[in-house]
C-alpha distance (Angstrom), angle and dihedral (degrees) to the residues before:
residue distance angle dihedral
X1 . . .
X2 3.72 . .
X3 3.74 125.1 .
X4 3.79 140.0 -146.2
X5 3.78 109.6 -77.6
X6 4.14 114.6 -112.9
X7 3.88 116.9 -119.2
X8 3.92 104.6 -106.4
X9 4.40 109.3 -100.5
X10 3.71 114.8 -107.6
X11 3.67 116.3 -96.4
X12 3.61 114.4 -89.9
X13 3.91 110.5 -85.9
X14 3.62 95.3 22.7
X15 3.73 119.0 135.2
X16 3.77 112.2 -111.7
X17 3.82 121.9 -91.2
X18 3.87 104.4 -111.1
X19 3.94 123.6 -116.4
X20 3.89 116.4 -103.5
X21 3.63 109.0 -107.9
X22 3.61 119.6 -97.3
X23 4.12 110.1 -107.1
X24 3.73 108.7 -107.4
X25 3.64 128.3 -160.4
X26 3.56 140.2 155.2
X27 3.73 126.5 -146.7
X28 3.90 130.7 -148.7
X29 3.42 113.2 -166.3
X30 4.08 118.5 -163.5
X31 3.94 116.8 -134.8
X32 3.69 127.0 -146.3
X33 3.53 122.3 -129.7
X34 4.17 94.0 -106.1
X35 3.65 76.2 76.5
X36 3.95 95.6 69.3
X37 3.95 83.8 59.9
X38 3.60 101.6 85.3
X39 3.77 93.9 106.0
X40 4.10 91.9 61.0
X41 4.36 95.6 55.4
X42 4.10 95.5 29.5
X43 3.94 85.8 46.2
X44 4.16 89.0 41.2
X45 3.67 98.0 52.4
X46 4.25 86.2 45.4
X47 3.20 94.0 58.6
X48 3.76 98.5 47.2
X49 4.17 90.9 49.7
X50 3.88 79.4 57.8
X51 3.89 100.9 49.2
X52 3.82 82.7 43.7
X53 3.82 94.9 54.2
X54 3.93 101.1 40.7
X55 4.30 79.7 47.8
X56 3.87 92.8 -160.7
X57 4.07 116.4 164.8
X58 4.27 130.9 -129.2
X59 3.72 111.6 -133.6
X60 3.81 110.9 -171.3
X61 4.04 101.0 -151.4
X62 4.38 115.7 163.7
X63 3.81 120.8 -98.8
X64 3.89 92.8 -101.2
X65 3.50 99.5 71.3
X66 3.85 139.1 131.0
X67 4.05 121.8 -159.5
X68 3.93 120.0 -151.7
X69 3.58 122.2 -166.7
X70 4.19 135.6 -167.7
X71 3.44 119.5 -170.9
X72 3.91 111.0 -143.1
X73 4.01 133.5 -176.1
X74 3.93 90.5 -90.1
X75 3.84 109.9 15.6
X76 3.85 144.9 9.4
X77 3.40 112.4 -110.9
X78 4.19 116.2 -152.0
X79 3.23 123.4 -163.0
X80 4.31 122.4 -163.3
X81 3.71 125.3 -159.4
X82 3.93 119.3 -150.7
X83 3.49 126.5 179.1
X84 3.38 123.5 -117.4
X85 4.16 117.2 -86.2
X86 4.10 82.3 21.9
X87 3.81 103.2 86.5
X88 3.73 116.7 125.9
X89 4.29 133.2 -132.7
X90 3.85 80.7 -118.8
X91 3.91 96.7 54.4
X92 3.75 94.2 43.9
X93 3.32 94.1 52.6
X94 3.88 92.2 46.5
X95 3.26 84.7 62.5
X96 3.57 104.7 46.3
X97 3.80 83.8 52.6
X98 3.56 100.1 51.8
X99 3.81 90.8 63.1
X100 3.65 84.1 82.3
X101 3.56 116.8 75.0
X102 3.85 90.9 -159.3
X103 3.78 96.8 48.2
X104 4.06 109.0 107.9
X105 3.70 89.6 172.4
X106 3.78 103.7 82.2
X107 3.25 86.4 134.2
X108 3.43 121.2 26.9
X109 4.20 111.4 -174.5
X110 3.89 112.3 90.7
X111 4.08 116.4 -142.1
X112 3.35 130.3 159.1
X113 4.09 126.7 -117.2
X114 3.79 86.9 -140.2
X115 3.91 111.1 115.2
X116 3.48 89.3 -166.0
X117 3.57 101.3 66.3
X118 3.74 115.7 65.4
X119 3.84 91.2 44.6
X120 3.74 91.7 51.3
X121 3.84 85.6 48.1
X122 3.87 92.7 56.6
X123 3.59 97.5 41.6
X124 3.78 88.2 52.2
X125 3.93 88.2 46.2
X126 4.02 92.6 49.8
X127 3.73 99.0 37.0
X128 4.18 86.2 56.5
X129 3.37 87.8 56.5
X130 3.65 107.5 43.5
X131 4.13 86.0 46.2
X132 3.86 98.3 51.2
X133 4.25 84.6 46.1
X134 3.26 107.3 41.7
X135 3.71 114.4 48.8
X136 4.45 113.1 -150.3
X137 3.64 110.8 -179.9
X138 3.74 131.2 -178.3
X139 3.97 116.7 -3.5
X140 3.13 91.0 -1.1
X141 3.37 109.3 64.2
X142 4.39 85.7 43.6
X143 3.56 88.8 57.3
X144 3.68 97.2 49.5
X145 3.99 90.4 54.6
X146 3.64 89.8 44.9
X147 3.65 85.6 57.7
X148 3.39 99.4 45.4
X149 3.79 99.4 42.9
X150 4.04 84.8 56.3
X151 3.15 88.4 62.0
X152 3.64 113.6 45.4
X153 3.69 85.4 44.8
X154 3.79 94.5 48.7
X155 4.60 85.2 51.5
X156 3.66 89.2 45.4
X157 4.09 102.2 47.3
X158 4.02 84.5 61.7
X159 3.53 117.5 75.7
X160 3.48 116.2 -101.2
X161 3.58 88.2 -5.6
X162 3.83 96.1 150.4
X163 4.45 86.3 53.8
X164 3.77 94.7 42.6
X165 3.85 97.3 51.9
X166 3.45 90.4 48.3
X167 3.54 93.9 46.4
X168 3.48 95.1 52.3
X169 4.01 88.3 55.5
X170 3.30 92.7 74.7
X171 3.57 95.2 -73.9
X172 3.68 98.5 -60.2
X173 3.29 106.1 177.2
X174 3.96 123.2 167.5
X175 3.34 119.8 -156.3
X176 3.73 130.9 168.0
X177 4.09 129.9 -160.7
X178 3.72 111.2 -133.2
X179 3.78 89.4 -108.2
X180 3.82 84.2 73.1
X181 3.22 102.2 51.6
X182 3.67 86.7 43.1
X183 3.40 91.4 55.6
X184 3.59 106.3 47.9
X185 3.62 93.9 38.8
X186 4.23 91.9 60.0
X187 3.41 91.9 43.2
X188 3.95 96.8 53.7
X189 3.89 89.3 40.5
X190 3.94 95.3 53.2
X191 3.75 88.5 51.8
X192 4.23 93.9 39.2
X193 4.24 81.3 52.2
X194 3.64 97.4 50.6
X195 3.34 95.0 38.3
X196 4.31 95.9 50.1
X197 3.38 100.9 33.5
X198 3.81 102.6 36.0
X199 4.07 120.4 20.9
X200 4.09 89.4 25.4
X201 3.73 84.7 63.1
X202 3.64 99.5 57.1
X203 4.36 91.3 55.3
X204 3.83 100.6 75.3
X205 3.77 156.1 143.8
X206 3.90 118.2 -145.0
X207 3.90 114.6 -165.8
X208 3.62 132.6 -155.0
X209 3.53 145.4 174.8
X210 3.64 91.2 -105.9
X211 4.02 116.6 23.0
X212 4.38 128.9 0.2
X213 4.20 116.1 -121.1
X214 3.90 105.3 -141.3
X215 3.72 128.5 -161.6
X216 4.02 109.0 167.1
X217 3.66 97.8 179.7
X218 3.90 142.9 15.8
X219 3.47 109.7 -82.0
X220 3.85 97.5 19.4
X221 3.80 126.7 122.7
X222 3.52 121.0 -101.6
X223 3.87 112.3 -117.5
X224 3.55 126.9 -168.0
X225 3.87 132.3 -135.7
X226 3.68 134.5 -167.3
X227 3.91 111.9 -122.9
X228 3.77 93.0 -137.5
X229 3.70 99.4 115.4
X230 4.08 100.5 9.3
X231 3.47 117.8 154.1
X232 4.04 114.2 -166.0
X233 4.07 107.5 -160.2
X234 3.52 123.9 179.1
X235 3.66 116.9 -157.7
X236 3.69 132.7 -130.1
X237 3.88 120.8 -62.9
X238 3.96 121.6 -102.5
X239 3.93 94.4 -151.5
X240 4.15 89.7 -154.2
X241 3.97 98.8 42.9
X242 4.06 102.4 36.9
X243 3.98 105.3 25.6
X244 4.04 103.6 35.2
X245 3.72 97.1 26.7
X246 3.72 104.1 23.8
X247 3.13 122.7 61.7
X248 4.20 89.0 -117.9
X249 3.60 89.7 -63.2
X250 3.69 128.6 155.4
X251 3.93 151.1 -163.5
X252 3.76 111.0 -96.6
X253 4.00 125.6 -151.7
X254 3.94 119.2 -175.9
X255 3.45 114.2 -174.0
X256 3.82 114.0 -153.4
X257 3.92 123.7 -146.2
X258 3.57 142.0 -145.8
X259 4.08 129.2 60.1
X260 3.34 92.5 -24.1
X261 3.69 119.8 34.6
X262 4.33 124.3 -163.1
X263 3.40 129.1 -170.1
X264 4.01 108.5 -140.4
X265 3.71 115.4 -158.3
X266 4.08 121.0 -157.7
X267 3.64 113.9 178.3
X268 3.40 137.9 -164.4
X269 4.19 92.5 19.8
X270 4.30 110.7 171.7
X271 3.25 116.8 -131.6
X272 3.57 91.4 13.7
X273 4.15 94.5 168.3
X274 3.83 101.4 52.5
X275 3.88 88.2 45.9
X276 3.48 97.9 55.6
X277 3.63 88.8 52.1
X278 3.74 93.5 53.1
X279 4.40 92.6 43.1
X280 3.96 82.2 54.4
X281 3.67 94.4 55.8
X282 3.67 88.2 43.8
X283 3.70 91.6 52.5
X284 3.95 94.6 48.1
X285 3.80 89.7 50.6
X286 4.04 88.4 72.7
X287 3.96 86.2 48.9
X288 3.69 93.8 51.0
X289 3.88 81.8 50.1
X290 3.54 105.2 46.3
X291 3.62 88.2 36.5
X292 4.11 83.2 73.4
C-alpha cells in the first residue's frame, strides 16, 4: 500500500512559510416586507396570554334584554330576562351546563373586559400595513409621528379616554376572544418564519475582497462583479419602516462599473450602517493589496 508523499522540511534556518489567508466575505441579505410584521403575531399572542390570565367569559344574550342582580353573603346572583322565541345557542347551553355542579365551563369563549385592547390590536394591525406600503421618508415621516404621538398622548392623559371615545361612537367597542388573537397571530408568524428564515435567504449580496456574488431574487442566477469601481449607496431612511420596525435597517444600491454599468437594489438590509462600514474595510483590503 503506498502513501501520499510528505512535502520536503524547510532547510534549517529558514524563515517559516506563511499560512494562506483565511477567505473573508461578508454577506447582505435583503428582507421582505413580511418581515416588518413582527409587531402584529408578538402583539397577537400578548394579548391572548392576557385574556387567558384575567379568564373572563362571552355570553351572547339578544339586544332586548333586562339584567337583575341580588347581592347575597357569598355571591351576586344575576338574573336575565329573554323573551320568548329570543333565546340564544349561548344561553341554552349555559343552561345545559349549569346542571352540573362541577362544570366551570358555562361559558366557554375567553375575552377580555379591557376596552383598550382590541382597538390597540387593530391600530397595530393597520398601522403595519400602511408603513410597510406606503414608504414616508425624511420630514415626513417625523411629522407624522409627531402627530400621532400628540394624539395618543392627548386620549390617554384623560381618564378613560380610550372607553369614552369609543363610547361616544356609538358604542364601538372592539373586543377580541383569545382565539382571535390566537389565530391571527400564528398565521402571520408562520408566514413572517418562512418568509425570514427561508425565501429571505435566497435574495443576497456576497462580498469579497476581490469581486461581489449577486442573487436579487429567489430563483435567480447568481452573477458576479468585480469591485473595481463599486459604489455601495444606501438610500434615505423611512423613520416608521427601518428605525421602529427594522431593526435600523436600510435599502441598499450598488452601482457596478465598467462597459456596462447595473444598478443592484437590496431592500430591507438589518443593520444596514455597521455593515457598510465593515464591506468598506473589506473593499480597501484589496487596495492595500494591490497597492503592493
Amino acid at each position: 500500500m503506498s502513501s501520499a508523499p510528505t512535502p520536503p522540511a524547510p532547510p534549517p534556518g529558514s524563515a517559516p512559510v506563511p499560512a494562506a489567508p483565511a477567505k473573508r466575505e461578508i454577506t447582505l441579505i435583503s428582507h421582505s416586507m413580511l418581515f416588518y410584521w413582527w409587531p402584529i403575531w408578538l402583539l397577537g399572542f400578548t394579548m391572548a396570554l392576557i385574556t387567558w390570565m384575567e379568564d373572563h367569559r362571552l355570553a351572547i344574550v339578544p339586544a332586548e334584554v333586562i339584567v337583575a342582580s341580588t347581592a347575597r353573603a357569598d355571591v351576586t346572583e344575576y338574573t336575565i330576562a329573554v323573551k320568548k322565541g329570543q333565546e340564544t345557542k349561548s344561553l341554552n347551553s349555559a343552561v345545559d351546563q349549569s346542571k352540573t355542579p362541577q362544570n366551570t365551563r358555562i361559558f366557554p369563549t375567553r375575552v377580555s373586559a379591557k376596552a383598550w385592547m382590541g382597538p390597540l390590536f387593530c391600530v397595530v394591525l393597520l398601522l403595519t400595513v400602511v408603513i410597510t406600503n406606503v414608504p414616508l421618508r425624511g420630514l415626513w415621516s417625523f411629522l407624522v409621528l409627531l402627530m400621532m404621538l400628540i394624539l395618543a398622548l392627548s386620549i390617554s392623559l384623560i381618564p378613560d379616554g380610550w372607553d369614552k371615545l369609543l363610547g361616544t361612537l356609538g358604542n364601538l367597542h372592539i373586543y377580541i376572544n383569545m382565539a382571535g388573537y390566537l389565530f391571527i397571530a400564528t398565521v402571520v408568524f408562520v408566514l413572517w418564519a418562512v418568509s425570514v428564515f427561508i425565501f429571505d435567504q435566497r435574495t443576497y449580496i456576497v462580498v469579497t475582497p476581490g469581486q461581489i456574488q449577486v442573487c436579487e431574487h429567489v430563483g435567480a442566477a447568481i452573477r458576479n462583479y468585480d469591485t473595481t469601481g463599486l459604489v455601495f449607496e444606501k438610500q434615505r431612511d423611512d423613520l416608521f419602516r427601518h428605525w421602529l420596525l427594522g431593526f435600523f435597517s436600510g435599502d441598499l444600491i450598488v452601482k457596478t462599473s465598467g462597459a456596462e454599468r447595473e444598478t443592484i437594489r437590496l431592500p430591507n438590509v438589518l443593520w444596514i450602517g455597521w455593515r457598510l462600514e465593515e464591506v468598506q474595510a473589506l473593499l480597501r483590503e484589496k487596495s492595500v493589496v494591490a497597492g503592493k
